[in-house]
N, C-alpha and C positions, 0 to 999 in steps of 0.2 A: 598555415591553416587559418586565414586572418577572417576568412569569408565563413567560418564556422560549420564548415562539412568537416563531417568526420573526418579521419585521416584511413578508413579501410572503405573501400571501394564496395559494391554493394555484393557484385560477383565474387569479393575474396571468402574464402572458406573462414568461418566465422563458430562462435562456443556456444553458438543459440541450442537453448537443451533442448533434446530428441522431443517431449513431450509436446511443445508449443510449436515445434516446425510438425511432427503426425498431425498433429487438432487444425493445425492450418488446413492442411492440405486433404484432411477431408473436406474442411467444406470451401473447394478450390483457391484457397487461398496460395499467395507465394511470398517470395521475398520483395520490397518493395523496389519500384525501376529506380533508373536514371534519377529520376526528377520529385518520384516521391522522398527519396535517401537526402537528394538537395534539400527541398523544405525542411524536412528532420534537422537535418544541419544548420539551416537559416537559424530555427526556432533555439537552438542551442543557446543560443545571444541573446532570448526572449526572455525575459522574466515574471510581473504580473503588476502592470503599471498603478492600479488603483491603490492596491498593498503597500506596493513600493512607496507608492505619495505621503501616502497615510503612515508608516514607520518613519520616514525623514520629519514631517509634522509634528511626532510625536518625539524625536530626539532634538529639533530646532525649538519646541514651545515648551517640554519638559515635561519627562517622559511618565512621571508621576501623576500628575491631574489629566496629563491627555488617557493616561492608558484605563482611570477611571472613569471618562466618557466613554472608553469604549465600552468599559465591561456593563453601562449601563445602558447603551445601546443593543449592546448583543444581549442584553438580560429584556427587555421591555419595546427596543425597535429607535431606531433614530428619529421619531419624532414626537420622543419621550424627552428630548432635550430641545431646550430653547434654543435659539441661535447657534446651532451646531455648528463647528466649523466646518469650510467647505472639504478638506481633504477627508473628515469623518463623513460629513452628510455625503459624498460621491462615494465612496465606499458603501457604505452600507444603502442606501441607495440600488446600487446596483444588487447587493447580497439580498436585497431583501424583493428585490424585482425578480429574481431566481423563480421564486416559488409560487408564480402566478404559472408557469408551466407545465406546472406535474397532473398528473397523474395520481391521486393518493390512494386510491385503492392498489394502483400497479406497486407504488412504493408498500405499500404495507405486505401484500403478498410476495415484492422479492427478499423484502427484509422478515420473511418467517421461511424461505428457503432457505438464506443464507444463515439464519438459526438452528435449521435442519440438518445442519452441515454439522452440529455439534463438535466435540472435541477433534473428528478426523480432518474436519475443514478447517481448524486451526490449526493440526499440524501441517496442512501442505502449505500454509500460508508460511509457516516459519519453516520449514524443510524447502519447500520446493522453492516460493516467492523470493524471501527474506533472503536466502541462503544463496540463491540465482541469480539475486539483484546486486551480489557481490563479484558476479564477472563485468559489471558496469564500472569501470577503469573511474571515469569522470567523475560520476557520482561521489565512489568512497572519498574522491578529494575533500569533498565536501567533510562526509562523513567524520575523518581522521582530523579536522582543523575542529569541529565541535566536540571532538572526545569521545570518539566511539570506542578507542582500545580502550579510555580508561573507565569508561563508562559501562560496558561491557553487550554484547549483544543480548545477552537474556534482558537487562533493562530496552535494549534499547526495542524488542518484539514485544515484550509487557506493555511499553506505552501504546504500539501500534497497533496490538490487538484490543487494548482499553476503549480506542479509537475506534477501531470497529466494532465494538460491540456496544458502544453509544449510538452509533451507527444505525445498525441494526436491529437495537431493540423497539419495541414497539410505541411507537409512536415520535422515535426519538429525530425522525427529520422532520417534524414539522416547524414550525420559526417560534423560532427557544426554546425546543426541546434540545434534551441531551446530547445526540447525535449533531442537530445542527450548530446547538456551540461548542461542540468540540472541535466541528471541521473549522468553523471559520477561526478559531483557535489556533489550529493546526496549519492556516492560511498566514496569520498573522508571524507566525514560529517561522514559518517558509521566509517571511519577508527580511524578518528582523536576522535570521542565517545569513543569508543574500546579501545584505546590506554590509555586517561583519566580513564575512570571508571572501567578500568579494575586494576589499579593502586592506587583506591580509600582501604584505609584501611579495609572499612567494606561489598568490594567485597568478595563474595566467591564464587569461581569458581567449586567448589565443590557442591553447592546446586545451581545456576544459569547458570553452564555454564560460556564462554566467551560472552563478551556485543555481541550483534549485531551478535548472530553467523548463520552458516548456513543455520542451521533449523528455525531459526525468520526469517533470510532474505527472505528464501520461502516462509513461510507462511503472510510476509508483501505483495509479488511481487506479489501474488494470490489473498492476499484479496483486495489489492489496486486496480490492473485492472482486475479481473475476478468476483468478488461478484458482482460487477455492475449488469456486462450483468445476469449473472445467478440468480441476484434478481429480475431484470428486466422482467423474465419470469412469475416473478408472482403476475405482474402488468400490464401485456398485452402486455410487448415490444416484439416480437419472430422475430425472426431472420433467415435467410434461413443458412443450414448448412455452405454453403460453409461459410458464414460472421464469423459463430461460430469457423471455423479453422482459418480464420487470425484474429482472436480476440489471439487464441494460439498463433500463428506464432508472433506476433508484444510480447505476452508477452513472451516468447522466447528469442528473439532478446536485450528487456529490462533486462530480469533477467540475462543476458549475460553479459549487459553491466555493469550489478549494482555489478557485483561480485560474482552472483549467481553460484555453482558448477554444471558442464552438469546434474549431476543427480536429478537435484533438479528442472531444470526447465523443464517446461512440451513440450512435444511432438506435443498435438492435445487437443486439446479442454477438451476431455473426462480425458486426463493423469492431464488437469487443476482442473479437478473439485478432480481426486484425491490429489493432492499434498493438496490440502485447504481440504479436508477432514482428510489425517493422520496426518496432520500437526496440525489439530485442536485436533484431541486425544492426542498428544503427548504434545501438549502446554499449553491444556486447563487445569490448575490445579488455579482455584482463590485462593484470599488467603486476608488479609484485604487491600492491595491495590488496589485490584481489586475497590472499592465502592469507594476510595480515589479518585481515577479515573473517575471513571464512574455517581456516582453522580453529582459532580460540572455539568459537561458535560447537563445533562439533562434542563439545565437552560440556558444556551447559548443562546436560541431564545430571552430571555427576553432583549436582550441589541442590539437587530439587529437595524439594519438600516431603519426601513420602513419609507416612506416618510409622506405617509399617513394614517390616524386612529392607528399612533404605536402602543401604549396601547394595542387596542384589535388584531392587527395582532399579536404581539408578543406571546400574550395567545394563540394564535389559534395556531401558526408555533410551539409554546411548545405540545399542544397537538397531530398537524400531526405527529412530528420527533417522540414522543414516541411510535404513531399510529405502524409506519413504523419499530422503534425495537421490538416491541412486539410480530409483526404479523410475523416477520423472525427468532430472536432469540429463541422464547418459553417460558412456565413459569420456568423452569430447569436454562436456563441460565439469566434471568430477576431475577429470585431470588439471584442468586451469585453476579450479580451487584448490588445488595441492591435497583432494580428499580420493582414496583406494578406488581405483577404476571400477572393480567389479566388488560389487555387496549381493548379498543374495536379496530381492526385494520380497522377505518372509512376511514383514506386516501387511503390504499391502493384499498379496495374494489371502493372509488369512479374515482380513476385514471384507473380502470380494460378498464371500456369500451370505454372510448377516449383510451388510446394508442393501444389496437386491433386494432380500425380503423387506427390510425397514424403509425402501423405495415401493415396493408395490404395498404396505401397509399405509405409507401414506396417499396413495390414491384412493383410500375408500372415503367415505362421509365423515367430516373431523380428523381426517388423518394427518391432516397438514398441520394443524394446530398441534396435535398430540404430540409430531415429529418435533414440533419449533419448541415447544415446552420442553421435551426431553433434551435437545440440544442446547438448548439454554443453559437446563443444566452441568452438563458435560462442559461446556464451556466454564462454566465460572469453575467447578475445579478442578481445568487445569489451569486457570489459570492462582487458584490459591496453591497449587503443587509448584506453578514457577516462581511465583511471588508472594505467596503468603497474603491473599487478599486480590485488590484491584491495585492499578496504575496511574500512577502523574501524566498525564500526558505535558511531555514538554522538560520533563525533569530533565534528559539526559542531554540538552543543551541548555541546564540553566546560567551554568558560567557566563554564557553572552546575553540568553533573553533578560536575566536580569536589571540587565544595563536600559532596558528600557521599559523596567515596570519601576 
């Protein structure tokens, strides 16, 4: 496999969950040909060359006072520094040429949808995304050489939703707010992985690709802010089209900033739901990682936070999150994560008919605002019920980033 195409052909029957191949194929979508599955595959070998330049920069000059340029670059902009070097000033440079494209009003109203999504939009992000993104064979390689067993999944969903909800919060893409230095952050974490595990002895680039390469970055930057919304449909969240384009537009503007190649990130809405559809044929290949993964995961409620009656919340939030994978992934891919083919999907049926009505509440005059305030809420506790508080972003590969702070 030297040529970096997959090794499953595009026609073989594949662990892509029921929900993302239905969403496709309403809105005509299919699996990707011949020649789109090749590119997928080229891109496996792609990494994000301006990153790349700028982490070797930063371990060839020392990785100490370079990495203090950056953070004073990403704090105030690269021509807050004098004679900047060139692998920082091309770097940021381009990150900061990003943001002459947007849109800010579209970014501000899809980042108050995606607040709207409140605490059920974070669990499909860690049930259905997080939990789905573990039939990606290639990827976990990565994952297992930075210490995801020991590090555990409840940290490793804590940082990623910290991340989106920098993201997401209000105003936080604009250039150095919160959301935008987290992503380039979380650009810089991609590099400094890459560089590590690619260097690791019992990588092969050959059957995995480069760590963190193009085709995983797209298919991360889709399933992180777009599974939400599009899971959310079939829980009763719906949303008026226009909100569905700057749900695009804002992850646009992010898969830009993270590294992502123009062709990789989506257009509109609909070019979102494909990228997360060929991305998932092209990725989906489990393998015994997959259950390494995915298992542990399944148990994470049992150590939450609740204040009161733990014991039995804990048992219960085990049974919703599994409610919530079952009923999006399938039995096809339930079985490949080594998780009980058939669950009854109880939560999601009983969230059906509250968020209709908290969907048609939010179309009146200020409804949208009311929805993003209330979800905000909801958001922050759970995520103090997973973690007691907010997230490091970056914590759970600090063993290596270290090495170059």
């Amino acid at each position: 496999m030297g040529t970096g195409i997959p090794s499953r052909h595009p026609s073989t029957p594949c662990n892509v969950p029921t929900g993302i191949r239905a969403f496709g194929s309403m809105l005509g979508l299919h699996r990707p040909d011949a020649a789109q599955f090749r590119r997928m595959g080229e891109c496996l070998l792609v990494g994000d060359a301006p990153a790349d330049r700028l982490v070797e920069w930063m371990y060839t000059t020392g990785s100490g006072p370079a990495r203090a340029l950056f953070e004073k670059a990403l704090a105030a902009g690269i021509d807050s520094i004098d004679d900047a070097p060139a692998p920082l000033r091309e770097f940021f440079t381009e990150v900061e040429a990003v943001s002459d494209l947007v849109d800010w009003d579209k970014i501000e109203l899809g980042a108050r949808v995606m607040r709207s999504g409140g605490a059920d939009g974070l669990y499909i992000a860690r049930d259905v995304a997080l939990l789905g993104g573990y039939l990606f064979a290639g990827f976990n390689q990565t994952l297992l050489r930075t210490g995801a067993l020991e590090k555990g999944s409840n940290a490793r969903f804590a940082e990623t939703s910290q991340w989106a909800l920098d993201v997401i919060g209000e105003g936080g893409l604009r250039p150095f707010g919160a959301g935008y230095r987290s992503t380039v952050h979380v650009r810089l974490i991609h590099a400094i992985v890459r560089r590590h595990v690619a260097a690791m002895p019992d990588w092969s680039t050959e059957r995995w690709g480069v760590p963190i390469n193009q085709t995983d970055m797209a298919a991360t930057l889709v399933g992180a802010l777009v599974a939400p919304v599009m899971g959310g449909i079939g829980v009763g969240m719906i949303n008026r089209p226009a909100e569905y384009e700057a749900v695009a537009h804002l992850t646009r503007y992010v898969g830009l900033l993270m590294g992502v190649d123009d062709e990789f990130v989506p257009d509109d809405f609909r070019d979102c739901v494909r990228v997360l559809l060929h991305t998932s044929y092209a990725l989906s290949t489990p393998d015994e990682t997959t259950k390494q993964l995915s298992v542990p995961m399944i148990d994470d409620p049992l150590s939450w936070n609740y204040r009161t009656l733990r014991g039995t919340r804990r048992r219960i939030a085990r049974s919703q999150h599994l409610s919530i994978t079952a009923a999006f992934l399938g039995p096809s891919a339930m079985r490949a994560l080594g998780l009980p083919r058939f669950v009854v999907p109880w939560y999601p049926l009983i969230r059906l008919p509250l968020n209709l009505i908290r969907s048609a509440a939010a179309l009146r005059p200020g409804g949208r605002e009311r929805a993003a305030l209330r979800g905000m809420r909801e958001q922050g506790k759970f995520m103090d019920t997973m973690v007691g508080g907010t997230a490091t972003i970056g914590h759970s590969a600090t063993a290596i980033t270290h090495r170059a702070t």
